[in-house]
PDB file of N, CA, C and O in Angstrom, chain B, residues numbered from 101:
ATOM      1  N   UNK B 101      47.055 -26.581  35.489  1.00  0.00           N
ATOM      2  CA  UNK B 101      46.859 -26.994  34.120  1.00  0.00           C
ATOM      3  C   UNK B 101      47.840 -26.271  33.205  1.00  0.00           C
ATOM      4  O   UNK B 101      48.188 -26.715  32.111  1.00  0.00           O
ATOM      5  N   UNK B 102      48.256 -25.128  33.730  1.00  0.00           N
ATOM      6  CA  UNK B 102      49.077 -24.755  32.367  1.00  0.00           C
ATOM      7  C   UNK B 102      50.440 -24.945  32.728  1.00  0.00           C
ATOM      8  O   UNK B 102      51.260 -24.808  31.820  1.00  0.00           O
ATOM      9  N   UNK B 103      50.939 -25.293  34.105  1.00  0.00           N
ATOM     10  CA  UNK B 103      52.114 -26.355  34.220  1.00  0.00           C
ATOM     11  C   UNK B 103      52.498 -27.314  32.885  1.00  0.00           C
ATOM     12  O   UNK B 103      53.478 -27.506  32.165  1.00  0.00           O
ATOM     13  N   UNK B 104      51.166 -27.774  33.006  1.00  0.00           N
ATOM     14  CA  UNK B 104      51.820 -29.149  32.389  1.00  0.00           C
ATOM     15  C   UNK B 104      51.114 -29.268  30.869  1.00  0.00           C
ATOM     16  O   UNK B 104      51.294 -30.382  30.376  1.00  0.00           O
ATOM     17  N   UNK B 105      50.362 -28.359  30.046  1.00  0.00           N
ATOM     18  CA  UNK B 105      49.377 -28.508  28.830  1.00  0.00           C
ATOM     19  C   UNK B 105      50.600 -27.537  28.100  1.00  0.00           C
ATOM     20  O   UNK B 105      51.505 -26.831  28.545  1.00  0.00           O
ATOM     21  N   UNK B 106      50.161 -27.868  26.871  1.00  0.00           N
ATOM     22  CA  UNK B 106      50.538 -27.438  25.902  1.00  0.00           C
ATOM     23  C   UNK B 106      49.982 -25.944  24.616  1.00  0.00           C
ATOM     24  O   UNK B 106      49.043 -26.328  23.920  1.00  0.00           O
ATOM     25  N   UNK B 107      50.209 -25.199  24.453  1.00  0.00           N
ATOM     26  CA  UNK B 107      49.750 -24.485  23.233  1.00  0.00           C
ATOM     27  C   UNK B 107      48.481 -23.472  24.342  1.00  0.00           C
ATOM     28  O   UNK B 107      47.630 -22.740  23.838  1.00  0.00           O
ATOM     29  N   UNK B 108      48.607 -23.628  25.519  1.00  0.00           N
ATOM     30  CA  UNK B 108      47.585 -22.950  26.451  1.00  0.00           C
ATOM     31  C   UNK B 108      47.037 -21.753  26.108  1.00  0.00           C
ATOM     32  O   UNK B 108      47.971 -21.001  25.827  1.00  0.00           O
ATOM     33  N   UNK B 109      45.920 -21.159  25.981  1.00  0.00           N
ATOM     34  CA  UNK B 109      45.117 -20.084  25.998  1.00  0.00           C
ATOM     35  C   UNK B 109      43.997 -19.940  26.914  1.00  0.00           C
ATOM     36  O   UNK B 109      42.942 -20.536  27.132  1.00  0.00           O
ATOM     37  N   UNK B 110      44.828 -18.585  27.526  1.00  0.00           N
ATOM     38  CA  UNK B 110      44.127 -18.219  29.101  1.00  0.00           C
ATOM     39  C   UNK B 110      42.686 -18.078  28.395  1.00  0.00           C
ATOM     40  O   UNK B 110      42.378 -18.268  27.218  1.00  0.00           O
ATOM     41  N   UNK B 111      41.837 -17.650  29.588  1.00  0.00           N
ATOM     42  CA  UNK B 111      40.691 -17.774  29.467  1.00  0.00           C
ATOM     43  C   UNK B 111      40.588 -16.112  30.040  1.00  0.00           C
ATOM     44  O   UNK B 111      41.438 -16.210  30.926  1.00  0.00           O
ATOM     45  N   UNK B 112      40.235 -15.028  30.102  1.00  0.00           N
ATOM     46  CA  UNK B 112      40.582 -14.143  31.211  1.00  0.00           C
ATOM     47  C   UNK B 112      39.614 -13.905  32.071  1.00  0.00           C
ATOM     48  O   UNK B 112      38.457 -13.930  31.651  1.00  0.00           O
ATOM     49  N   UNK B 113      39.869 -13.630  33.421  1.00  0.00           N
ATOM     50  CA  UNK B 113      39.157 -13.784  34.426  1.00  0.00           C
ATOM     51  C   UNK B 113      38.441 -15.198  34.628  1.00  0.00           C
ATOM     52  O   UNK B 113      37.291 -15.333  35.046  1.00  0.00           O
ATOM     53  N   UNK B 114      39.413 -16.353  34.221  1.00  0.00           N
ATOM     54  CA  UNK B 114      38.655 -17.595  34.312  1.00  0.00           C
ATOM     55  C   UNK B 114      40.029 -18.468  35.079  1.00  0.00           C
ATOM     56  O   UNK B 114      41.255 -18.472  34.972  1.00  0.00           O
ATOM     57  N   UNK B 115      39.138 -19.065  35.767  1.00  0.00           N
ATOM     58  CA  UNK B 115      40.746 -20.138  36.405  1.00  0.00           C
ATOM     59  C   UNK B 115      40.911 -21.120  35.832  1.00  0.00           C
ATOM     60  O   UNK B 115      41.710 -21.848  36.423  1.00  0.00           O
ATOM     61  N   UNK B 116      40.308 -21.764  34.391  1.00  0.00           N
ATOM     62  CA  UNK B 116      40.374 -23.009  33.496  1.00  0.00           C
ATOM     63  C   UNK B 116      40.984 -22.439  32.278  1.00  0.00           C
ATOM     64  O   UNK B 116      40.413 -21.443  31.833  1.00  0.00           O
ATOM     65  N   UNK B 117      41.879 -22.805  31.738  1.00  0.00           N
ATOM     66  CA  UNK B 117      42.547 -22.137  30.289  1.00  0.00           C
ATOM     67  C   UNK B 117      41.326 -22.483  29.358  1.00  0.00           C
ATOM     68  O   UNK B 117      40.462 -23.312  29.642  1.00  0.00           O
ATOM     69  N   UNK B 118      41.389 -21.519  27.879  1.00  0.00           N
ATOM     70  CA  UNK B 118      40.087 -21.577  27.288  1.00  0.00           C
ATOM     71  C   UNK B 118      40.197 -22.802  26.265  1.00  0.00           C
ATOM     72  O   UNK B 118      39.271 -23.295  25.622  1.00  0.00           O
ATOM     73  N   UNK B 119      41.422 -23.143  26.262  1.00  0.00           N
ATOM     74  CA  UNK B 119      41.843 -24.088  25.432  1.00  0.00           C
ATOM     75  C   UNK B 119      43.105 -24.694  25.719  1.00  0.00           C
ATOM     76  O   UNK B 119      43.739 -24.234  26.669  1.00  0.00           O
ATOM     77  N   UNK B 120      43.744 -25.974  24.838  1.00  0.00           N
ATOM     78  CA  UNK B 120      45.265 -26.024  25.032  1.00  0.00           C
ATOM     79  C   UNK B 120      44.915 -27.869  25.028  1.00  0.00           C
ATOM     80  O   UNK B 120      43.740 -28.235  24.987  1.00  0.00           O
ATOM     81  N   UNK B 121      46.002 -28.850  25.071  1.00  0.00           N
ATOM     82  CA  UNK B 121      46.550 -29.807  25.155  1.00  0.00           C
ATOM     83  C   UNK B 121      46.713 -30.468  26.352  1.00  0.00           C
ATOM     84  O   UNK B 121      46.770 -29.542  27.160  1.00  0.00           O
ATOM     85  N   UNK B 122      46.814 -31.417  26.916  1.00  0.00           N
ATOM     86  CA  UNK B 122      47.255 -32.213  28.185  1.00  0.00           C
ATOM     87  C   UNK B 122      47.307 -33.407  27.838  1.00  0.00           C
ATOM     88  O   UNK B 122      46.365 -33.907  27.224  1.00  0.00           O
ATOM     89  N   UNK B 123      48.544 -34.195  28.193  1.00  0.00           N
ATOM     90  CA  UNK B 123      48.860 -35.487  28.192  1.00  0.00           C
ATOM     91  C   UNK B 123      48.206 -36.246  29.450  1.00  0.00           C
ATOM     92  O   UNK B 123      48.002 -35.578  30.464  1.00  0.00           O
ATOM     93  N   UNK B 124      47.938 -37.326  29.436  1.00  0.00           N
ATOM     94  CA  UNK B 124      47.422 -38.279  30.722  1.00  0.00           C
ATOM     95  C   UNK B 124      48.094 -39.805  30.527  1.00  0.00           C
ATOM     96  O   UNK B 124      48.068 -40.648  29.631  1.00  0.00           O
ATOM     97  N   UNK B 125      48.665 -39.708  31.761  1.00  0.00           N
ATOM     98  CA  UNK B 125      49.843 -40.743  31.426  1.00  0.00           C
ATOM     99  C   UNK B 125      49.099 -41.913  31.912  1.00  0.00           C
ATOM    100  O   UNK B 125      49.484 -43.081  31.858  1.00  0.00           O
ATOM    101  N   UNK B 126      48.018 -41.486  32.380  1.00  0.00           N
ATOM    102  CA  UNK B 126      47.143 -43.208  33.397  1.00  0.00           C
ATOM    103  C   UNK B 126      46.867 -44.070  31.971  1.00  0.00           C
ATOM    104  O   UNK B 126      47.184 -45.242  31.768  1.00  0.00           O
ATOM    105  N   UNK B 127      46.231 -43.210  31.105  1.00  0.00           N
ATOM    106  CA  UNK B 127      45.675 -43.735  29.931  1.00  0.00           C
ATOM    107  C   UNK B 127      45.958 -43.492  28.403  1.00  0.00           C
ATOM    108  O   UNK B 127      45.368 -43.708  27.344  1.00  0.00           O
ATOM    109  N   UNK B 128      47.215 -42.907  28.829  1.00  0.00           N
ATOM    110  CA  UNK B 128      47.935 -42.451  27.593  1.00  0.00           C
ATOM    111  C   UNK B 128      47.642 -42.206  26.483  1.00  0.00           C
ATOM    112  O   UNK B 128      48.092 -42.704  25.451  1.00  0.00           O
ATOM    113  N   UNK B 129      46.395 -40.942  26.695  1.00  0.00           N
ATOM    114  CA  UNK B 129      46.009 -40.443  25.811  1.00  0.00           C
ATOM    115  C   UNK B 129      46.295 -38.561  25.925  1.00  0.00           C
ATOM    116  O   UNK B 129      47.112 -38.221  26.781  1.00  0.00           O
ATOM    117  N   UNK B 130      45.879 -37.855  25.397  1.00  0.00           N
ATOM    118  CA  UNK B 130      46.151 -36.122  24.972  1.00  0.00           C
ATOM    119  C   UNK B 130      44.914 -36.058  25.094  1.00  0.00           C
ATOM    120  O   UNK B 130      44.131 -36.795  24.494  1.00  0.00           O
ATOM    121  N   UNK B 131      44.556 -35.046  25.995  1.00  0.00           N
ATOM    122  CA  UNK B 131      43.222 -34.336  25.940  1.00  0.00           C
ATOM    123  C   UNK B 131      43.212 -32.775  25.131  1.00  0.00           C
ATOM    124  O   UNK B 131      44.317 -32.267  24.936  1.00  0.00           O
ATOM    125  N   UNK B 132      42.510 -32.348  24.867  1.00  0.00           N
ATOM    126  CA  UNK B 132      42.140 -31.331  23.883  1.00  0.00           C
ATOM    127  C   UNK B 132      41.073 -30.314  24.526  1.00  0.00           C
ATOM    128  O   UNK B 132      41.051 -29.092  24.384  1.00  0.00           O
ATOM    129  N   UNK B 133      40.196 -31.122  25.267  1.00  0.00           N
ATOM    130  CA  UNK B 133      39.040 -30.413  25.476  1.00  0.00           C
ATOM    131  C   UNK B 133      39.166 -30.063  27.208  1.00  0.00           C
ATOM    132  O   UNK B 133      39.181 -30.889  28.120  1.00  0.00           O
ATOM    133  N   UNK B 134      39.217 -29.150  27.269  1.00  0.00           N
ATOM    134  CA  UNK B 134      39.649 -28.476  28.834  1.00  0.00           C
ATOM    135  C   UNK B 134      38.514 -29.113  30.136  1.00  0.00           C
ATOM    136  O   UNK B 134      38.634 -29.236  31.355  1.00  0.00           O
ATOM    137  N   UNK B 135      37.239 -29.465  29.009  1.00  0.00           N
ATOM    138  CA  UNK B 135      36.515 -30.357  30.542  1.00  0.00           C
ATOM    139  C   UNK B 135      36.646 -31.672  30.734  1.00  0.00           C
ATOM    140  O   UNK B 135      36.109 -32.395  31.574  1.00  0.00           O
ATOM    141  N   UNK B 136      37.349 -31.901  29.947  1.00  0.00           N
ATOM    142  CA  UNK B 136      37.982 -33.285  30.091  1.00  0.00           C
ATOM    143  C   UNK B 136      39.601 -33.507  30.906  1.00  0.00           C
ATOM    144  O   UNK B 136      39.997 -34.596  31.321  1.00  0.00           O
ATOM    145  N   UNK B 137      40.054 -32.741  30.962  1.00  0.00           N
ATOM    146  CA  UNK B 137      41.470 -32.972  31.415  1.00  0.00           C
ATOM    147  C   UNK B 137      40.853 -32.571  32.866  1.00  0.00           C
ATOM    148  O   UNK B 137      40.020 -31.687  33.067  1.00  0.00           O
ATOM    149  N   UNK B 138      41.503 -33.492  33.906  1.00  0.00           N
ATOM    150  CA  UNK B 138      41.333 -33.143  35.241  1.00  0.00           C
ATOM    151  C   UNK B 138      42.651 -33.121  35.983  1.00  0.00           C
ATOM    152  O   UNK B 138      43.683 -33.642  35.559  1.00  0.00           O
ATOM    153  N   UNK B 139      42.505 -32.363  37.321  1.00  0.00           N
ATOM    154  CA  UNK B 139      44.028 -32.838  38.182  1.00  0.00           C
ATOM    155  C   UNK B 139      43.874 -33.726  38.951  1.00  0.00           C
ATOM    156  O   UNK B 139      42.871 -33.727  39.664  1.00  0.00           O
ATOM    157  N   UNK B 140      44.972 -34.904  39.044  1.00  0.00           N
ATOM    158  CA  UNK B 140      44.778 -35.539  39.972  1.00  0.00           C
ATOM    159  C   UNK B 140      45.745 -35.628  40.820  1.00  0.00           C
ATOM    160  O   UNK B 140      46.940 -35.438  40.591  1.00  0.00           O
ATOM    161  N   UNK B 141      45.117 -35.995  42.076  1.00  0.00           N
ATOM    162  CA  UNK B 141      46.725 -36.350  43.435  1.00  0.00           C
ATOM    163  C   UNK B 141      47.083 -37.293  42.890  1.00  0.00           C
ATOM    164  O   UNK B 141      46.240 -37.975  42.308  1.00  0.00           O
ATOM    165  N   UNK B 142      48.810 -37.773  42.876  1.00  0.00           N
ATOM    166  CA  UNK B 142      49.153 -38.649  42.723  1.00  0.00           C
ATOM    167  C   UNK B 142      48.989 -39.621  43.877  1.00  0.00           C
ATOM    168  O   UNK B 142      48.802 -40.819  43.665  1.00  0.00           O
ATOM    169  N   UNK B 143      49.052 -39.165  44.964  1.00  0.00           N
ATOM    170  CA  UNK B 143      48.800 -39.684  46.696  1.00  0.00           C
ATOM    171  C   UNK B 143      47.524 -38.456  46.412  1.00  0.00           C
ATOM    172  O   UNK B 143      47.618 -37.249  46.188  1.00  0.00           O
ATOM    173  N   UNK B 144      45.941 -39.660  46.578  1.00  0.00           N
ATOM    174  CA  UNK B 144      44.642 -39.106  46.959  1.00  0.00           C
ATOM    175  C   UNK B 144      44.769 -38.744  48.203  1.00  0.00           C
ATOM    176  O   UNK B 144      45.383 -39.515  48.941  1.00  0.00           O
ATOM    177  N   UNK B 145      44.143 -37.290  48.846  1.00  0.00           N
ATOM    178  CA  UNK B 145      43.976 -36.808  49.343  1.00  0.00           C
ATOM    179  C   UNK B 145      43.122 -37.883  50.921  1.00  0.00           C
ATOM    180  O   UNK B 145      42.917 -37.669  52.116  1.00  0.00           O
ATOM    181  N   UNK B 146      42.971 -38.574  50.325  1.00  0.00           N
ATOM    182  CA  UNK B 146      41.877 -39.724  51.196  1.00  0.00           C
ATOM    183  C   UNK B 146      43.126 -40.184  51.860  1.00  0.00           C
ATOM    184  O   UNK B 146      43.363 -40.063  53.061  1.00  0.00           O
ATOM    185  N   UNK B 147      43.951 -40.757  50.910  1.00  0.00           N
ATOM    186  CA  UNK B 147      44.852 -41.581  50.936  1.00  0.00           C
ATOM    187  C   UNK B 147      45.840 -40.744  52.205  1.00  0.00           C
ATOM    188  O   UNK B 147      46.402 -41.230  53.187  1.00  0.00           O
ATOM    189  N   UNK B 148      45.791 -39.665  51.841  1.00  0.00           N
ATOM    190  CA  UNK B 148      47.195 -38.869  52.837  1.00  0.00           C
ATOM    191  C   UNK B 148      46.412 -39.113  54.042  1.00  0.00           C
ATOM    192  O   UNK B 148      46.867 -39.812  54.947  1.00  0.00           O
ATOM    193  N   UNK B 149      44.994 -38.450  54.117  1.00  0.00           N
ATOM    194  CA  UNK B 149      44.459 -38.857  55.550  1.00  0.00           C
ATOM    195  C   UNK B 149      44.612 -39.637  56.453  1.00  0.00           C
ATOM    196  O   UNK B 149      44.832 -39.394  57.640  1.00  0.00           O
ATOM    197  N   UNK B 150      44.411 -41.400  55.508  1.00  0.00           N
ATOM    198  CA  UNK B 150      44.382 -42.309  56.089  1.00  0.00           C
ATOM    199  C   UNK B 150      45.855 -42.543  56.522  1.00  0.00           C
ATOM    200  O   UNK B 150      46.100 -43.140  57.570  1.00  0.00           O
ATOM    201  N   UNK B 151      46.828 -42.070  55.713  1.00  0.00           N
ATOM    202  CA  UNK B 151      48.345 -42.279  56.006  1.00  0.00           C
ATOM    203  C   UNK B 151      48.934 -41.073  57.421  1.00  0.00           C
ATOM    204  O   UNK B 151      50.071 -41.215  57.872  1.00  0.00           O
ATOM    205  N   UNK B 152      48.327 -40.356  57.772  1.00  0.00           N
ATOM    206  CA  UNK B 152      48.791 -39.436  58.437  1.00  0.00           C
ATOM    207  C   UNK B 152      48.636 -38.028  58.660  1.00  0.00           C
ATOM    208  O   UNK B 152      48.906 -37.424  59.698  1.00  0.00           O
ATOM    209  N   UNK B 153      48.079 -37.460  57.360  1.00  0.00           N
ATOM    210  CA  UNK B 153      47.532 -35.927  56.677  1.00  0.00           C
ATOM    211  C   UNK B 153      46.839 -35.357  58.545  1.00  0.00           C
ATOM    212  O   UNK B 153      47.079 -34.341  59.197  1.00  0.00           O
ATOM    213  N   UNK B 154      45.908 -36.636  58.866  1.00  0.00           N
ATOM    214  CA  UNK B 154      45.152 -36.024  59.540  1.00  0.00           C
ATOM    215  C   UNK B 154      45.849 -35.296  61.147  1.00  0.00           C
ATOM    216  O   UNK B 154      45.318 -34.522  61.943  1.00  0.00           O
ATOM    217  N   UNK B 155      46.823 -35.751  61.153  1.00  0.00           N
ATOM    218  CA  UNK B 155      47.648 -34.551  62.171  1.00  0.00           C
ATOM    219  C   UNK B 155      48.709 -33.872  61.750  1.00  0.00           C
ATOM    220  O   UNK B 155      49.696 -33.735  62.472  1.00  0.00           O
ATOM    221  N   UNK B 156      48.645 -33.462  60.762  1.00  0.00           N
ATOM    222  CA  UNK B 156      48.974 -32.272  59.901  1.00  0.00           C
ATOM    223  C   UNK B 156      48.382 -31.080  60.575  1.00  0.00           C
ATOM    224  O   UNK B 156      47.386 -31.131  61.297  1.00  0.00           O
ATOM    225  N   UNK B 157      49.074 -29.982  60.285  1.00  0.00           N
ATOM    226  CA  UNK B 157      48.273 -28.610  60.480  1.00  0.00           C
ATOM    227  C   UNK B 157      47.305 -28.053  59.296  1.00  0.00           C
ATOM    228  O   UNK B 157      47.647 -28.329  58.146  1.00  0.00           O
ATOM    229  N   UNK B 158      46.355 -27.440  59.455  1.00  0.00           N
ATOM    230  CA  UNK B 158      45.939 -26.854  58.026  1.00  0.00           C
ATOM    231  C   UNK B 158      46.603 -26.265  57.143  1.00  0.00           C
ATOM    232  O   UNK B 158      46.017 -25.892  56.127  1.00  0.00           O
ATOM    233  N   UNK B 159      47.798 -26.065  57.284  1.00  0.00           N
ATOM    234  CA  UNK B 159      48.956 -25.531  56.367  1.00  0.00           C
ATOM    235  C   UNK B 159      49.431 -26.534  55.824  1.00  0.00           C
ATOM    236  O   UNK B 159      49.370 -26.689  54.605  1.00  0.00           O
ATOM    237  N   UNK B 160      50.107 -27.578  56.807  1.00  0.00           N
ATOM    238  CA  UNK B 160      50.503 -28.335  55.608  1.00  0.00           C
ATOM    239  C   UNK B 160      49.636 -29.443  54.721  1.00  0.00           C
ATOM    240  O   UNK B 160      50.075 -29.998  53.714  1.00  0.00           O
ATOM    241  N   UNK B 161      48.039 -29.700  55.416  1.00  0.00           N
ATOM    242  CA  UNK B 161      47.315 -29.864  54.535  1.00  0.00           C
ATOM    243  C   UNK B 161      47.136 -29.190  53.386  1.00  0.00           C
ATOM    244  O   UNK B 161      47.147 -29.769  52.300  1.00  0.00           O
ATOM    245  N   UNK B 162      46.976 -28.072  53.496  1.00  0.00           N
ATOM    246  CA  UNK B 162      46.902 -26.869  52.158  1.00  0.00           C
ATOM    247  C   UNK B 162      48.370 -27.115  51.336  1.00  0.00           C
ATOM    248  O   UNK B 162      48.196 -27.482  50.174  1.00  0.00           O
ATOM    249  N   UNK B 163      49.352 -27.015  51.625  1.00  0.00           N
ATOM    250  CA  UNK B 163      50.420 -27.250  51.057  1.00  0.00           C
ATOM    251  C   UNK B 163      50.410 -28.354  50.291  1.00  0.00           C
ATOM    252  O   UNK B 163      50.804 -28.081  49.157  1.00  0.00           O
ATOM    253  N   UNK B 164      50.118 -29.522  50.433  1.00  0.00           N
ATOM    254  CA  UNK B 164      49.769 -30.877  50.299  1.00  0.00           C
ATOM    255  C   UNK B 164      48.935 -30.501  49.086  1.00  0.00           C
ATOM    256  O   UNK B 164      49.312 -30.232  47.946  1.00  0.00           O
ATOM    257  N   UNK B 165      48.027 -30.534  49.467  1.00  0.00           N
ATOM    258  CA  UNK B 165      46.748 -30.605  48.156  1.00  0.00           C
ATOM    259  C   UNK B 165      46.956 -29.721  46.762  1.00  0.00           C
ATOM    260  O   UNK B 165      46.454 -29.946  45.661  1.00  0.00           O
ATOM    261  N   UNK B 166      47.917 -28.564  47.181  1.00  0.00           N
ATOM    262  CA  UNK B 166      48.260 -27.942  46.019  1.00  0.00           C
ATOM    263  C   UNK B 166      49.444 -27.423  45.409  1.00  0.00           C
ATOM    264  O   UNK B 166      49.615 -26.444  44.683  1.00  0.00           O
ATOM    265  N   UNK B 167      50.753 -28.876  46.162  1.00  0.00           N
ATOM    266  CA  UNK B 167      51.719 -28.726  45.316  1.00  0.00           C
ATOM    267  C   UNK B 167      51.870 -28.438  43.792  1.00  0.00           C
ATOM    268  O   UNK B 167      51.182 -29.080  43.000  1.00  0.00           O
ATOM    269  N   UNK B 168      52.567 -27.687  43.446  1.00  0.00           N
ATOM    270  CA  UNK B 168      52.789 -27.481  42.144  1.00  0.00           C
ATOM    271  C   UNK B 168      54.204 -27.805  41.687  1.00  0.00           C
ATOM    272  O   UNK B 168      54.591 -28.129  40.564  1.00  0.00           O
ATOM    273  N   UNK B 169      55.073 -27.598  43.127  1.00  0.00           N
ATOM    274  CA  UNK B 169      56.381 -27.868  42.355  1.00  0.00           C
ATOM    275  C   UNK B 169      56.676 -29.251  42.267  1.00  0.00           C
ATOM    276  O   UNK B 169      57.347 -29.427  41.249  1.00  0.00           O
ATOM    277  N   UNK B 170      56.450 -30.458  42.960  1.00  0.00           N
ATOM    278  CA  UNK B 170      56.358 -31.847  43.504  1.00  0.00           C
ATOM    279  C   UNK B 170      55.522 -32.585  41.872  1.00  0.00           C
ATOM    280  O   UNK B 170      54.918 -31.904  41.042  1.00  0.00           O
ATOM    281  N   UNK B 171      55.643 -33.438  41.835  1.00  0.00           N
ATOM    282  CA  UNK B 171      54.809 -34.242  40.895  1.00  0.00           C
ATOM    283  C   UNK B 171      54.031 -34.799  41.751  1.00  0.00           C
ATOM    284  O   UNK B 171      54.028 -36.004  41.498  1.00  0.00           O
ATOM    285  N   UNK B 172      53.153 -34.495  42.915  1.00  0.00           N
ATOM    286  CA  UNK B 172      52.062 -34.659  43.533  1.00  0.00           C
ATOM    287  C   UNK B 172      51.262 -34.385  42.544  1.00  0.00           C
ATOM    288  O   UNK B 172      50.703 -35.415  42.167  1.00  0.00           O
ATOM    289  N   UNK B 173      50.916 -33.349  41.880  1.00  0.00           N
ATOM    290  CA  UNK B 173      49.606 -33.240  41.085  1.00  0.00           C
ATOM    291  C   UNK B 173      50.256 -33.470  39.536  1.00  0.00           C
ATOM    292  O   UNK B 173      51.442 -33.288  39.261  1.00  0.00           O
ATOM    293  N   UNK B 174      48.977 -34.006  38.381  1.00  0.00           N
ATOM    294  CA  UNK B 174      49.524 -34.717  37.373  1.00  0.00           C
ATOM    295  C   UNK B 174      47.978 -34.329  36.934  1.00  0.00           C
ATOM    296  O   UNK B 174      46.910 -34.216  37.535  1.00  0.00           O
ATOM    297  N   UNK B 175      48.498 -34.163  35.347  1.00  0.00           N
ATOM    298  CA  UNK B 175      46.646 -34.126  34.600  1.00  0.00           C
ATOM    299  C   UNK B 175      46.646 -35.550  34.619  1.00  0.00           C
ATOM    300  O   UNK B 175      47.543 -36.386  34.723  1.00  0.00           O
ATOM    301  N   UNK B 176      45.209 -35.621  34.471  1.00  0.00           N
ATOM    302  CA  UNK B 176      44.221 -36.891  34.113  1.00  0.00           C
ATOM    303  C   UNK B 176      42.889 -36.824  32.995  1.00  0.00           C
ATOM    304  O   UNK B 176      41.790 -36.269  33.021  1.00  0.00           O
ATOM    305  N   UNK B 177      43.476 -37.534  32.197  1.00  0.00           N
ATOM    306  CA  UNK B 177      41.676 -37.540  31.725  1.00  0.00           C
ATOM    307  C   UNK B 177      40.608 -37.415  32.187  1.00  0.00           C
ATOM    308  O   UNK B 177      40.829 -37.363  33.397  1.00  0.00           O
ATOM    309  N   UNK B 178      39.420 -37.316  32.015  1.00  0.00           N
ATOM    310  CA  UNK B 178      38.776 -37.136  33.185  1.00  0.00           C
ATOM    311  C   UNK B 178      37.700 -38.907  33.573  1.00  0.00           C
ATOM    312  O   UNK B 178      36.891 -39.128  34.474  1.00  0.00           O
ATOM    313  N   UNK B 179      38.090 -39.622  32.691  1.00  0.00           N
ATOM    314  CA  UNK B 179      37.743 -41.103  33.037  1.00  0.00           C
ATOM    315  C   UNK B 179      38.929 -41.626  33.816  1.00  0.00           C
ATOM    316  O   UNK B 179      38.780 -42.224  34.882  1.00  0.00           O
ATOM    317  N   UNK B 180      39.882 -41.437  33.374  1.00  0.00           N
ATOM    318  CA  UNK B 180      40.374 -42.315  33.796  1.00  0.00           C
ATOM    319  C   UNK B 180      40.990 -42.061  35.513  1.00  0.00           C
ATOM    320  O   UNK B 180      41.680 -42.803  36.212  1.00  0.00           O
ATOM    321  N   UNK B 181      40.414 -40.720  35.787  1.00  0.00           N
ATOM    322  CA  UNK B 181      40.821 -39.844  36.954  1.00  0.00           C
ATOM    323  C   UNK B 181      39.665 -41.040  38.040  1.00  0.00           C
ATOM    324  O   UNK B 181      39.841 -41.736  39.040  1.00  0.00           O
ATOM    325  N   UNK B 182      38.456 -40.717  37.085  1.00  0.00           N
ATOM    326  CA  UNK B 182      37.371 -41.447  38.126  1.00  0.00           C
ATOM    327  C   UNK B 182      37.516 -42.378  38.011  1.00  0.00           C
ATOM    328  O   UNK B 182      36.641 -42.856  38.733  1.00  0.00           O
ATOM    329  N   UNK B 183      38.032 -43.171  37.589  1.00  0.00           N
ATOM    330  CA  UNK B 183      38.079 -44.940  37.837  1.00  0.00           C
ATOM    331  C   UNK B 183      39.501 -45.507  38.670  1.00  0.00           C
ATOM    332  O   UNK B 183      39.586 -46.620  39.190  1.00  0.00           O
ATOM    333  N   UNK B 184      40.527 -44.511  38.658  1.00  0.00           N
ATOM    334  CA  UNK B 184      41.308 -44.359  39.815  1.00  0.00           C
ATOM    335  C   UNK B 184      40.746 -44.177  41.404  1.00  0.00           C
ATOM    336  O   UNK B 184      40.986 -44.810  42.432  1.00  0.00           O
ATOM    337  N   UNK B 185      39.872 -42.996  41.109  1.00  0.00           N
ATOM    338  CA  UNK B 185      39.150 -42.835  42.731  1.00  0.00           C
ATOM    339  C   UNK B 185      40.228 -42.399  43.809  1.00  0.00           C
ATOM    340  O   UNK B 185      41.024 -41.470  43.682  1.00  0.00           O
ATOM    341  N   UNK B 186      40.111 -43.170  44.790  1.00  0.00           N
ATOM    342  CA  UNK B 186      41.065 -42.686  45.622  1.00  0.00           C
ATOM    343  C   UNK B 186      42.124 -43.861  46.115  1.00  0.00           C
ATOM    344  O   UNK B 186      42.777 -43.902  47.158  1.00  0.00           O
ATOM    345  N   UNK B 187      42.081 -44.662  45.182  1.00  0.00           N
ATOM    346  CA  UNK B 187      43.505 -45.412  45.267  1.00  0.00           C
ATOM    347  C   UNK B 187      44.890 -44.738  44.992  1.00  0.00           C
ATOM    348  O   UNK B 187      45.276 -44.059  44.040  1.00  0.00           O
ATOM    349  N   UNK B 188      45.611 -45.216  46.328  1.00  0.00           N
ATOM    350  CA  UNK B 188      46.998 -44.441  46.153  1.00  0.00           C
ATOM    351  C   UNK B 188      48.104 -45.177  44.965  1.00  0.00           C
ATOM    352  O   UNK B 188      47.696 -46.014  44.160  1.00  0.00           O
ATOM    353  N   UNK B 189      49.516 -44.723  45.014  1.00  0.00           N
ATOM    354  CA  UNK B 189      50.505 -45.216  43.967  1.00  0.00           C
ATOM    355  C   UNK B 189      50.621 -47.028  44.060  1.00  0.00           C
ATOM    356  O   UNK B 189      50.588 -47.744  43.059  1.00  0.00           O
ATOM    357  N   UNK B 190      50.756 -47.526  45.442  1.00  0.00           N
ATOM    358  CA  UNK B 190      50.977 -48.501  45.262  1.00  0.00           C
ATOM    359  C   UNK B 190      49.676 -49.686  44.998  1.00  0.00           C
ATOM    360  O   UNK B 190      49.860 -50.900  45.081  1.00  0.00           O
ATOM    361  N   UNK B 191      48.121 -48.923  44.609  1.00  0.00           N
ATOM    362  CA  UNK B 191      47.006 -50.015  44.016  1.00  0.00           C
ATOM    363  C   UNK B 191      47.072 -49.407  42.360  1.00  0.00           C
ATOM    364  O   UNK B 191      46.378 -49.925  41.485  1.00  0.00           O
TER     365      UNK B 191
END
């Protein structure tokens, strides 16, 4: 989250910033409120499975799920995260 938000204020000893900005490009709106902004896979995690993930090692599963440098992960609103689900890029 603080990749990609704006105006961020840590939280301390918290792994959610206490505040800050995030764009969501599904629904092209700015979130504000930190329980609203979610991360999402751009390729769902379901999705890698069904594509191959599953003979992966646990490393590069782990690697996978929490790219940071890749635009694999992207904020989301948090509606519009769940009405995505686990459809990949090309639904």
């Amino acid at each position: 989250m603080a990749r990609d938000g704006k105006d961020i204020q840590d939280k301390p000893d918290h792994c959610r910033p206490a505040s800050g900005s995030w764009y969501s490009v599904y629904d092209d709106t700015t979130v504000t409120d930190v329980a609203q902004a979610t991360i999402d896979h751009m390729v769902p995690l379901a999705e890698a499975w069904r594509s191959g993930a599953d003979t992966w090692t646990a490393d590069q599963r782990r690697a996978f799920g929490n790219d940071l440098k890749d635009p694999q992960l992207l904020i989301a609103s948090e509606s519009s995260n769940s009405s995505k689900s686990d459809s990949g890029p090309t639904d």
